[in-house]
N, C-alpha and C positions, 0 to 999 in steps of 0.2 A: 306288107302282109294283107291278104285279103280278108274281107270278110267275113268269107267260110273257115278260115282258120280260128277263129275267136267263137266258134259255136262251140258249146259244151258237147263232150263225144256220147252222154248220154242219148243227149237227143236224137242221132241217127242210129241207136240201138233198134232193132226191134226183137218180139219172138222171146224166145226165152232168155235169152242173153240178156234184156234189156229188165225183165225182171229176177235175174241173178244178181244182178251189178245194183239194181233198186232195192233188196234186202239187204246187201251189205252197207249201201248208206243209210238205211234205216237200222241197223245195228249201229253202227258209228254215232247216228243221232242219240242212241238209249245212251250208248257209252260216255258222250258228250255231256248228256242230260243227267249221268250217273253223279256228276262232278259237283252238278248244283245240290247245294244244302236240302231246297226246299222238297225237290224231286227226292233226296234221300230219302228224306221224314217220309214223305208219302209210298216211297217203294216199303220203308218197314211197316207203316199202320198197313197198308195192304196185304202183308205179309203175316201181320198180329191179325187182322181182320177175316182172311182167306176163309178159316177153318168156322169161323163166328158165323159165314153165311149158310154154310151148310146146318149148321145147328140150327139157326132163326127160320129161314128158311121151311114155308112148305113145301113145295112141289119149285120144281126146278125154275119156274119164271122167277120166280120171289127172289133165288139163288141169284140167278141172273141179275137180278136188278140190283141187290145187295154189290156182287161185285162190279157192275159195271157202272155204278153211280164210283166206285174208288176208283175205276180207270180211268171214268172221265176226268176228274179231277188232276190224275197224273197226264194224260192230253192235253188238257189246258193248260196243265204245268209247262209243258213241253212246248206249248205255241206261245205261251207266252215270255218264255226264254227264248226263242227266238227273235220273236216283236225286238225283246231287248237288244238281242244280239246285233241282230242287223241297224237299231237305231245307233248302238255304239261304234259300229265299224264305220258310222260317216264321220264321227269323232266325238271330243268330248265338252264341248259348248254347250253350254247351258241353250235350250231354246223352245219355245212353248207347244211346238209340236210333238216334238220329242217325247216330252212330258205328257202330252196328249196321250200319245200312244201307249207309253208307260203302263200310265195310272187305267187306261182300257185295259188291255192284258192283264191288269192286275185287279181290276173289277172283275174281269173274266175267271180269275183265279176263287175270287171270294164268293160269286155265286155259285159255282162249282161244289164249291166245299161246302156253304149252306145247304145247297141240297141234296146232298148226300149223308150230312147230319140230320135230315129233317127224315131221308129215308131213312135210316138208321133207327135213329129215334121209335120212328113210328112200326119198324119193326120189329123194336125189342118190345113195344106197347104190346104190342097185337101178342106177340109169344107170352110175356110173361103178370100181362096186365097190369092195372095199378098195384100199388101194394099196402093197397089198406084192407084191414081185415074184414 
């Protein structure tokens, strides 16, 4: 077998082909990512949330930020099951890098979400103020 045999056929796509064939595995990846628990929870609160930004929300940046602090979160959800993924497919041995990597991607998951409750937060402040009288 040669060498050029074992290159993925993605790589000599070009042109439009090459991003036909790149959205259908970026669909495969949501579908993939559909399966994990945590990505679930977060496609619903983005779901429960969607309409919430439009209301909190002044002017469309705000909107923007609103939703796209919940995207990121489900991004990071999404690389960070990968991290996993691929540290699993070397097998299933306990070993300190592994872990390493883990517990990053899953640091990455938690500042994600911190800051987008801390937007949040401070959105619902600004719209609806304290509530003392």
């Amino acid at each position: 077998m040669k060498k050029t045999d074992t290159i993925n056929p993605q790589k000599k796509r070009r042109g439009f082909s090459r991003v036909y064939h790149a959205f259908g595995f970026s669909l495969a990846g949501l579908k993939a990512g559909w399966y994990e628990p945590a990505f679930q929870q977060e496609a619903w609160v983005f779901i429960v949330l969607l309409p919430c930004a439009f209301f909190l929300g002044a002017n469309w940046v705000e909107v923007c930020l609103l939703i796209g602090t919940v995207i990121l979160v489900m991004v990071v959800e999404l690389l960070n099951t990968a991290i996993e993924s691929a540290i699993d497919r070397h097998g299933p041995d306990w070993h300190e890098l592994s872990k390493r990597a883990k517990d990053l991607g899953s640091a990455a998951v938690l500042l994600s979400l911190l800051f987008c409750i801390a937007v949040w937060i401070c959105a619902v402040w600004q719209r609806i103020g304290p509530l003392t009288p």
